[in-house]
C-alpha positions in Angstrom: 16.7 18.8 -41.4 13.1 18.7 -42.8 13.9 15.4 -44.7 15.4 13.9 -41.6 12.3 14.5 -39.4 9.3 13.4 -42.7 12.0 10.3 -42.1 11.7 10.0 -38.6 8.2 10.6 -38.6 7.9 7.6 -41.1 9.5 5.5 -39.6 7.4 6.2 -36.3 4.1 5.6 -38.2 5.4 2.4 -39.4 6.4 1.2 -36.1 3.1 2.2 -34.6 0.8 0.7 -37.4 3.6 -2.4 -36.8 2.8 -2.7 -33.0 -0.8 -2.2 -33.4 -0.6 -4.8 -35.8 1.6 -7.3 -33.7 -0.7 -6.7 -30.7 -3.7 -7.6 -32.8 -2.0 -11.2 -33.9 -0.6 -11.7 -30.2 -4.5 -10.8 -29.0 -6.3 -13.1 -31.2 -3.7 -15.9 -30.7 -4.1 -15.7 -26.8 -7.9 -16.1 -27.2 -7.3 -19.3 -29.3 -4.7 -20.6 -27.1 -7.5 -19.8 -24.3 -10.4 -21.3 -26.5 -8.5 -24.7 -27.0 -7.9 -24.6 -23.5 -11.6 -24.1 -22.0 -12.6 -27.1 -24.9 -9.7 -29.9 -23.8 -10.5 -28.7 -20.3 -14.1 -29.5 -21.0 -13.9 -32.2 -23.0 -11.7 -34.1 -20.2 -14.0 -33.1 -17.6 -15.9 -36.6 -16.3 -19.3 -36.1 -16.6 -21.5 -37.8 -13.9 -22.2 -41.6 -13.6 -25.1 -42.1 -15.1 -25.4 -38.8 -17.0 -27.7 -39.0 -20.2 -26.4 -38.0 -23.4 -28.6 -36.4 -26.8 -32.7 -35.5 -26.1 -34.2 -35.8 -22.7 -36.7 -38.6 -22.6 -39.9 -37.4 -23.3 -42.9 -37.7 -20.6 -44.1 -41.0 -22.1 -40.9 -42.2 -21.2 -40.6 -40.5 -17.7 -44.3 -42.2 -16.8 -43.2 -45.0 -17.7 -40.5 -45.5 -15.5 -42.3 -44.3 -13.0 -45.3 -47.0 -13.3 -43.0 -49.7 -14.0 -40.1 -49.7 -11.4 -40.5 -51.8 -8.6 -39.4 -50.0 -6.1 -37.6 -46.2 -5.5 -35.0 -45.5 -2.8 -36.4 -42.0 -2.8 -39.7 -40.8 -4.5 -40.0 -36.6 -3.8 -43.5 -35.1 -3.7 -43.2 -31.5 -5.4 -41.1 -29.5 -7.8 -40.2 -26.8 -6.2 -36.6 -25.5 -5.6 -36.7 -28.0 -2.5 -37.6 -30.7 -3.8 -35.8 -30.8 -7.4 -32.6 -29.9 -5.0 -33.3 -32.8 -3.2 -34.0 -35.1 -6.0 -31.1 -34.0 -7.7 -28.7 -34.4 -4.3 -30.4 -37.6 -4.1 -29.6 -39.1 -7.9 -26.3 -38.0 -8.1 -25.1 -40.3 -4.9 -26.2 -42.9 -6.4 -30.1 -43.3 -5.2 -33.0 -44.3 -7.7 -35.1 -41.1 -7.3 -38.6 -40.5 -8.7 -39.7 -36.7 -8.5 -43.5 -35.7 -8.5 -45.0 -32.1 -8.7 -49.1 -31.6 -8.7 -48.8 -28.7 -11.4 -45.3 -28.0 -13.2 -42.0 -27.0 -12.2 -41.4 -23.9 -10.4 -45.3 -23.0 -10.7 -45.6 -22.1 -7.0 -43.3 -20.3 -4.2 -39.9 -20.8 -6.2 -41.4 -18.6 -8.8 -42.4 -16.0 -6.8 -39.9 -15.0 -4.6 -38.2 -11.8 -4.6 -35.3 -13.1 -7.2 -32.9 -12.1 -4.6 -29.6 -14.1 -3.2 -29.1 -12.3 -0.2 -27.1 -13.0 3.0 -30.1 -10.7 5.1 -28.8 -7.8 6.1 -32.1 -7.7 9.2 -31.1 -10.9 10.5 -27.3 -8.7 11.0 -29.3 -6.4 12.4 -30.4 -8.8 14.9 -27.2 -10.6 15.7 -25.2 -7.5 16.4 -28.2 -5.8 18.3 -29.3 -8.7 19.9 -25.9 -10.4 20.3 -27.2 -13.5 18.6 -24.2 -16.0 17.3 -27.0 -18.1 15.5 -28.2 -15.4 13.6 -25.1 -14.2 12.6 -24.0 -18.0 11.8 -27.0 -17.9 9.6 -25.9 -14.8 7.3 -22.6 -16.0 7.0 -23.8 -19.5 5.6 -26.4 -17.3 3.5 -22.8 -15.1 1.9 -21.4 -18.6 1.6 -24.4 -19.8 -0.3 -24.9 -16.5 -2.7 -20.9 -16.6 -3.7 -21.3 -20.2 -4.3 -25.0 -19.8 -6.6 -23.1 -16.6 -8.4 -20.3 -19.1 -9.0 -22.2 -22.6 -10.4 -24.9 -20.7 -12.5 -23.4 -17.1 -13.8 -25.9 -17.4 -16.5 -29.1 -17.5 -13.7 -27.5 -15.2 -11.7 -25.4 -11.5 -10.7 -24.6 -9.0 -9.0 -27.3 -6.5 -7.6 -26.7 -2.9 -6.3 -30.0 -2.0 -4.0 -29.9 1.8 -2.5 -31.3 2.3 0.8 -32.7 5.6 1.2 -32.3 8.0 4.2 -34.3 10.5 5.6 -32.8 11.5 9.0 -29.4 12.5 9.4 -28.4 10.3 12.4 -29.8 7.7 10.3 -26.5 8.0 7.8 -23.9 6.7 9.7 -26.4 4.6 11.2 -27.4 2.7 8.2 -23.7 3.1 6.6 -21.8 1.5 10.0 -24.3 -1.9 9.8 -24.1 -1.7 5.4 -20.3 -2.0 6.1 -20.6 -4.4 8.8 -22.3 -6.4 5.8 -19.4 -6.2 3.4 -16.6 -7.2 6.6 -18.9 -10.5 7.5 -18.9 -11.5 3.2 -15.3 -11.3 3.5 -13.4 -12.7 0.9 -17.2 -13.6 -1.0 -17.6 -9.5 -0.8 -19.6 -9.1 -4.2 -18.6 -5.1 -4.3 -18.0 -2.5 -1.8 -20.9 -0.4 -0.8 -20.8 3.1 -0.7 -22.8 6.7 0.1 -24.7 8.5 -2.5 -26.1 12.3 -2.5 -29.3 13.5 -2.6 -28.6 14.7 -5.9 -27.3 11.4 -7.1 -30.2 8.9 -5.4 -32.3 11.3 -7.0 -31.4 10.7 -10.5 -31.4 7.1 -10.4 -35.1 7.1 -8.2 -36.9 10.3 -9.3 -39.8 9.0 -7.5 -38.4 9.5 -4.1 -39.5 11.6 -1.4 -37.6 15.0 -2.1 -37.5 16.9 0.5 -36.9 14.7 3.5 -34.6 12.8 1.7 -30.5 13.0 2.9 -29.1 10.4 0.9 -28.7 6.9 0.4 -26.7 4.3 0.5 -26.1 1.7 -1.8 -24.9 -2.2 -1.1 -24.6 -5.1 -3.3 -26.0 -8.9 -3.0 -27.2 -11.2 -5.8 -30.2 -11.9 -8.0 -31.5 -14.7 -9.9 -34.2 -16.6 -11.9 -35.9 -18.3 -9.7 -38.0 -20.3 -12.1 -35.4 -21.3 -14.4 -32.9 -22.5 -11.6 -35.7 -24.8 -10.6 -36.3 -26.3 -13.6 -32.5 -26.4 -14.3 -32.0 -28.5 -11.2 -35.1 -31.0 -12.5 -33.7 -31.0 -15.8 -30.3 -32.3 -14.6 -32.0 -34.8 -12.2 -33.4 -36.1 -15.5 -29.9 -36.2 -16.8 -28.5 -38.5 -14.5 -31.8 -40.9 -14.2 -34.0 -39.8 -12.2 -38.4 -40.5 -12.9 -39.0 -36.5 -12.9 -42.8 -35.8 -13.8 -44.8 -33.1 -13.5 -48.7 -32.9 -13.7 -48.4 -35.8 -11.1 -51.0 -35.8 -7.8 -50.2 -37.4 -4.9 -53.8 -38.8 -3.8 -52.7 -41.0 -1.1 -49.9 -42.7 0.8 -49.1 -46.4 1.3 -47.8 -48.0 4.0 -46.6 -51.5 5.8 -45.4 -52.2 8.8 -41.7 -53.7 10.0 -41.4 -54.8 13.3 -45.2 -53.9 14.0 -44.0 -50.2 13.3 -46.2 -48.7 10.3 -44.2 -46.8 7.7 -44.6 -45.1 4.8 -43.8 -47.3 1.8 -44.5 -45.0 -1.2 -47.6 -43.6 -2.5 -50.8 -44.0 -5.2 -50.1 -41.1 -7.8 -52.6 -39.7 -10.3 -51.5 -38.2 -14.0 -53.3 -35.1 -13.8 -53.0 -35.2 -18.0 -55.2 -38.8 -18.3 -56.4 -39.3 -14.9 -55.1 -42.8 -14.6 -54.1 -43.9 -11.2 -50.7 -45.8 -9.9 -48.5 -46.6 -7.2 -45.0 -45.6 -6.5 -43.4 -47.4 -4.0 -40.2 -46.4 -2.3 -38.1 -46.8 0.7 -38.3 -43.4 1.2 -40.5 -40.5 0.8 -39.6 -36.8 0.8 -42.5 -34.1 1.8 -41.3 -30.9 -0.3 -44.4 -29.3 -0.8 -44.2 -26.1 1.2 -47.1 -24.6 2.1 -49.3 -27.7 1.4 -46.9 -29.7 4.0 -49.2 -30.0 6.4 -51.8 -31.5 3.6 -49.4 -34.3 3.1 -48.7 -35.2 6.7 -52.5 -35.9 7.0 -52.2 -38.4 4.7 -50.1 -40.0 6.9 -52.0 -39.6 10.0 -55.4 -37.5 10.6 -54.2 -36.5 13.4 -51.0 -35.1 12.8 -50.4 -31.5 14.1 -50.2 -28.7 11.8 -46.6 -27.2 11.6 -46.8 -24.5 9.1 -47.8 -21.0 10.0 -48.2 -19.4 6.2 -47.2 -15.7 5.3 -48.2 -13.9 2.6 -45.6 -12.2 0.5 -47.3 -9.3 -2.3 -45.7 -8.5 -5.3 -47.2 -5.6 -7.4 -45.6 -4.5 -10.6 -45.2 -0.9 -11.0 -44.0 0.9 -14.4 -40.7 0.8 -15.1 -39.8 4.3 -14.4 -39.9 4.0 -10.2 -36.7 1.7 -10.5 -33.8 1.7 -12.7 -33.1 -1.2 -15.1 -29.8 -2.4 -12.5 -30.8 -1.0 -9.1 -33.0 -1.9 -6.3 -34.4 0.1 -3.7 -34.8 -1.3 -0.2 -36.7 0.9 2.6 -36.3 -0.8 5.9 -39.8 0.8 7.4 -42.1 2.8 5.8 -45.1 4.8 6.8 -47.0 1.3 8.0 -44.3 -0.2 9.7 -43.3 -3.1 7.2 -40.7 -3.4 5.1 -41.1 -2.6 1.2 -38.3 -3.4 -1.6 -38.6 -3.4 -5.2 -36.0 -4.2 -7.8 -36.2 -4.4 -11.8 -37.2 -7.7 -13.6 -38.3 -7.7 -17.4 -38.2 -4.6 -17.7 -40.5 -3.5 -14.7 -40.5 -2.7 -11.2 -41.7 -5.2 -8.9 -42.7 -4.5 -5.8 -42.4 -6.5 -2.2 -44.2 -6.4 0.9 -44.3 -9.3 3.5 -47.0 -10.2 6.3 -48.1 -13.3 8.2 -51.5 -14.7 8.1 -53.3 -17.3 9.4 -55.8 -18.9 6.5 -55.2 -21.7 4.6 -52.4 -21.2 1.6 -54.7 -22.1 -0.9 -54.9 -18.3 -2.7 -57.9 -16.4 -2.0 -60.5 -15.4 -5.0 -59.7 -11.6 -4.2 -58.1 -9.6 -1.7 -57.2 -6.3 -1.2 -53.8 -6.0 -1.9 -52.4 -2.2 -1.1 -48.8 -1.5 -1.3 -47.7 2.2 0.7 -45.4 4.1 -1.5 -46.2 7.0 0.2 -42.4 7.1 0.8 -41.7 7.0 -2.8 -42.7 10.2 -4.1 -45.8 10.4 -1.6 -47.5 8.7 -4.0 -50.0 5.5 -3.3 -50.6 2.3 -5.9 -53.5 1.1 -7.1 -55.2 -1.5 -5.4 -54.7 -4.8 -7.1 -56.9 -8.0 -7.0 -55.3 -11.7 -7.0 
C-alpha cells in the first residue's frame, strides 16, 4: 500500500512539474505569436503622406524653409497646445503649414496647467442644478475627449483617483449622488467606478486633513497628463509630416494686401530671437494661438481692435510630498475663502491649485503675494511664495 501511494505521489509530482512546464512553453509561445503580430500589424500600418523618416531636420533646416518658401497656406503664431494642434490638424490634410512660437514649446499656459483630463465635474454641477443642456453637452464632449487622449498617448497619460473630502454629513450622499452622476454621463468611457471611503481610510492616505470635522470622503477617477511633453509631441509630429516648426521666432508685425479693395492679412515679418535677423512669412492664412497675448496680436492688425480676453490667474504652489500620496489627488470644492483648492502628485511632490480672475495685463508680475488656504488641510497655512 505504501509503495502504491510513493507511486501515486510520483507520478503526481511529475504531472504537475509537466503542466507547469507545458504552461510555461504555451505562455511564452502566445507572447511571440502576439509579438509577431503587434510588428506585421505595425509594419503594414501606412504611415502619413508626407511623413519624414531618420533625424528631424535640425533648426538650420527649419529656418530655412521658413525664409525661403514663397508662400504658406497656413503660418500659426505660437507653440502652445493650440497652436501645434492646429498646425498639426493643418499639415496632415494636406496644407503647407509654418508654426512660430516667441519662446519654445510648451513654455507658457500648456505647461502649467493642472495636468489634469477631466470632464469637470462643476460644470455637472451646473447643468443638473441649473438645467443647462449646454453645459452638460460640454462634459460629455470633455469624457469623449479624456477617453480618446488616454487612448492615442497611454505613455503621456492615465488614470487619476482624486478624493473629495467631507465634513458635514448631509454633505455625503450629497457629494456621492452628483460623483455617481459623473461615472453614469462617462458611460461606456467610465475610467473606474468611484466609491466612499472612511474617516479612517481618507486619513491614511491624507494625514494632513482636518481630523475632527472630517466624515469621510469620496473618491472619483479622471485622467492626467504631461502637459509639456504632449505639446511638444504634437510639434514634433507636425515636423514629421513637413511642416516649418520654429521656436525662438517673434512675430514683430503683420503684412497685408488688399483683394477686392478688402485689406487682409497676407502673412507676417518674423524675427529669429537666436540672431536677430528679420524676414517675412507670407501665407494665405494666419492663425492667432497665442492665448493670453491674443489681444497683442489683433492690434497688429488694427489699433483699434477691441480687447477680447479677460485673463485669470491660476497659482500653483508646491508643497512637500507628504500632504498627497504619490497616485491620489485631493479636490475640496470650497474651502475656508470660498475658492476652490485641488492638489495632486507630480515628480514626486504635491502641487497645489487655486484659480482667480484678474484684470492686469498677462505679462507676470515681478512679485505678488501668492497665499494658498490649507487651513482645511490639517488647519495648517503655506508659506507665502513670490513669482
Amino acid at each position: 500500500m505504501r509503495r502504491f501511494r510513493r507511486l501515486v505521489s510520483r507520478v503526481a509530482a511529475v504531472g504537475a512539474v509537466g503542466a507547469v512546464v507545458a504552461a510555461g512553453v504555451t505562455y511564452w509561445k502566445v507572447q511571440d505569436l502576439q509579438r509577431a503580430t503587434l510588428s506585421a500589424a505595425q509594419a503594414s500600418c501606412d504611415k502619413p503622406a508626407g511623413w519624414r523618416d531618420g533625424p528631424l531636420p535640425s533648426r538650420e533646416e527649419q529656418l530655412k524653409a521658413l525664409q525661403e518658401t514663397i508662400e504658406f497656406d497656413m503660418l500659426v503664431i505660437g507653440g502652445g497646445a493650440t497652436g501645434a494642434g492646429v498646425a498639426l490638424d493643418a499639415q496632415s490634410r494636406g496644407l503647407k503649414t509654418a508654426l512660430v512660437e516667441m519662446y519654445d514649446f510648451s513654455s507658457g499656459t500648456s505647461s502649467r496647467s493642472t495636468k489634469l483630463i477631466h470632464g469637470g465635474v462643476r460644470y455637472l454641477q451646473k447643468a443638473i442644478l441649473g438645467f443647462d443642456v449646454e453645459q452638460y453637452k460640454m462634459v460629455k464632449e470633455a469624457l469623449s475627449e479624456r477617453a480618446n487622449l488616454l487612448a492615442i498617448a497611454p505613455h503621456l497619460s492615465y488614470p487619476l483617483p482624486i478624493m473629495l473630502p467631507v465634513y458635514k454629513l448631509w454633505q455625503i450622499p450629497y457629494f456621492w449622488g452628483g460623483i455617481k452622476a459623473y461615472d453614469f454621463v462617462a458611460g461606456s468611457e467610465l475610467l473606474k467606478p468611484s466609491y466612499f471611503l472612511n474617516k479612517t481610510k481618507a486619513l491614511e492616505l491624507f494625514p494632513m486633513l482636518k481630523r475632527d470635522a472630517l466624515c469621510g470622503a469620496l473618491v472619483y477617477y479622471d485622467g492626467q497628463q504631461n502637459d509639456a511633453r504632449m505639446n511638444v509631441a504634437l510639434a514634433l509630429t507636425s515636423a514629421r509630416l513637413g511642416a516649418a516648426v520654429l521656436n525662438h521666432v517673434q512675430v514683430t508685425q503683420l503684412i497685408h494686401k488688399e483683394e477686392d479693395g478688402v485689406k487682409r492679412v497676407a502673412g507676417a515679418i518674423c524675427r529669429d530671437r537666436m540672431t536677430g535677423k528679420e524676414f517675412t512669412v507670407r501665407a494665405k492664412c494666419v492663425v492667432n494661438a497665442t492665448g493670453p497675448f491674443t489681444d497683442d496680436v489683433r492690434r497688429m492688425d488694427s489699433e483699434e481692435a477691441r480687447k477680447i480676453v479677460q485673463p485669470s490667474s491660476g497659482v500653483h504652489i508646491i508643497l512637500p510630498d507628504y500632504y498627497s500620496p504619490q497616485n491620489m489627488g485631493l479636490l475640496d470644492p470650497q474651502t475656508s475663502r470660498r475658492c476652490r483648492g485641488s492638489s495632486r502628485s507630480w515628480a514626486r511632490s504635491s502641487s497645489g491649485t487655486r484659480s482667480d480672475r484678474r484684470r492686469s495685463s498677462p505679462t507676470p508680475r515681478t512679485s505678488c503675494d501668492a497665499r494658498w488656504d490649507t487651513s482645511s488641510a490639517g488647519g495648517r497655512r503655506s508659506p507665502s511664495t513670490s513669482s
